[in-house]
N, C-alpha and C positions, 0 to 999 in steps of 0.2 A: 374311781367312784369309791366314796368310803363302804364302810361295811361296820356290820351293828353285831351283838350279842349281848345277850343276859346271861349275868352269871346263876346257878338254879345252886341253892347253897342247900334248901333241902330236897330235894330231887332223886335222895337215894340210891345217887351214882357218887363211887368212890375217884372219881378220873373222867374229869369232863374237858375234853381239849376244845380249846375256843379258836386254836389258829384255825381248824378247817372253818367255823363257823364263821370266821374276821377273813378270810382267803389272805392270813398273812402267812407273807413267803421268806421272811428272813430272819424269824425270834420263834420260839415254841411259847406260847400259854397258852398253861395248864389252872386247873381249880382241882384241887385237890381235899377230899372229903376225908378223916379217917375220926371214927366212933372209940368213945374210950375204949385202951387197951391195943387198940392198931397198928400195927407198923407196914411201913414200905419197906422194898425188898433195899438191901444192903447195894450200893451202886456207884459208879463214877462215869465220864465221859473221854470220851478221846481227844475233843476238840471243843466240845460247848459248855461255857460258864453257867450255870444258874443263881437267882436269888427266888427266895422264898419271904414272901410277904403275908404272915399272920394277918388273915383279916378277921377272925374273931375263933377263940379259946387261948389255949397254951400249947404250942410244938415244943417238941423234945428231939431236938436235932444232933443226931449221934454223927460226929465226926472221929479222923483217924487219931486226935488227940482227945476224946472225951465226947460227951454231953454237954449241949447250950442250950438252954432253956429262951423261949422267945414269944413273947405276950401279944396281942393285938397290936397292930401298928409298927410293929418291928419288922427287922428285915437283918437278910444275911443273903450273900453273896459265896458261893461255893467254888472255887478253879475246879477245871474238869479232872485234872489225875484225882483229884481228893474223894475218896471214899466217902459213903455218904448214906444216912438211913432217916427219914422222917418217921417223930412215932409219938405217938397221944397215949402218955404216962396219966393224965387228968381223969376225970370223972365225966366230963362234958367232951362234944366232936369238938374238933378244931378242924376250921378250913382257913387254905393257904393257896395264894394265888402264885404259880410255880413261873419264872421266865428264864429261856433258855436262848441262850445266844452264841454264836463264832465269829472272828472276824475281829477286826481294829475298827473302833467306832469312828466315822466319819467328821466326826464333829460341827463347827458348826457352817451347815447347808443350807439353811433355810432363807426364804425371799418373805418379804413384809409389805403390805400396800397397807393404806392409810383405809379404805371402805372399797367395799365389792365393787364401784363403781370406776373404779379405776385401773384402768386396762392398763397401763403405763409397765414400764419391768418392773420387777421385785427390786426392793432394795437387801442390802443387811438390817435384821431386824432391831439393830440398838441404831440403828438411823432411822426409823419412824417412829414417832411421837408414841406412848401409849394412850388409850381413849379417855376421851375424860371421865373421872369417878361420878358415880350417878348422885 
C-alpha cells in the first residue's frame, strides 16, 4: 500500500521525520528547519550516506574540508565517516529535505505494463512504450 505525507515547512518544528509518517523501512527522510543563525550538532555516520536537498533558503554545510554554501535546488551527498554540521549563516530559515541511506543500490528492478488493465507480467521498463504526450 503506498503511504502519503506533507511536508509542514512552517510548523515550528526543527526535525520532522517523514519515514515513520511514509512506513518507509530502508532510507531516513528527514525536513529539516533551521531559523537564521542555527546550526546542527557537528555529526557523522557509521554506515549511512546522506544528501541534503535545499528546498528553499541558503545551507551552510560545514564539512571536514571547509564550508559549501548550497541555494534552493541544490543538493550534496555526504559518505558516512565524513563529519558534518548543517547551519543557516543567512538572515532567512532554510529547509532541507535530509535522505539517509546504507546498502548497494539495487539498480534497475522495476516491471512496466502498458495500463492498469493489464494483468500480464511486468516487463523492463525501457521495453514499454511511454504514454503518448497529451
Amino acid at each position: 500500500m503506498a503511504s502519503f505525507a506533507r511536508i509542514e515547512r512552517d510548523g515550528g518544528e526543527r526535525f520532522h521525520s517523514l519515514r515513520r509518517d511514509l512506513d518507509a523501512s530502508s532510507l531516513g527522510i528527514n525536513v529539516i528547519t533551521l531559523a537564521p543563525g542555527q546550526r546542527g550538532r557537528i555529526h557523522a555516520h557509521e554506515t549511512q550516506e546522506e544528501l541534503y536537498l535545499v528546498l528553499e533558503g541558503r545551507l551552510t554545510l560545514v564539512l571536514d574540508g571547509g564550508p559549501r554554501e548550497l541555494a534552493a535546488d541544490e543538493i550534496a551527498r555526504v559518505p558516512p565517516e565524513v563529519r558534518r554540521q548543517l547551519a543557516n549563516d543567512s538572515d532567512s530559515p532554510v529547509v532541507i529535505l535530509a535522505l539517509g541511506a546504507t546498502g548497494e543500490h539495487v539498480g534497475r528492478d522495476g516491471l512496466a505494463w502498458e495500463s492498469f488493465e493489464d494483468d500480464g507480467p511486468g516487463r523492463p521498463p525501457q521495453e514499454v512504450p511511454a504514454p503518448p504526450e497529451p
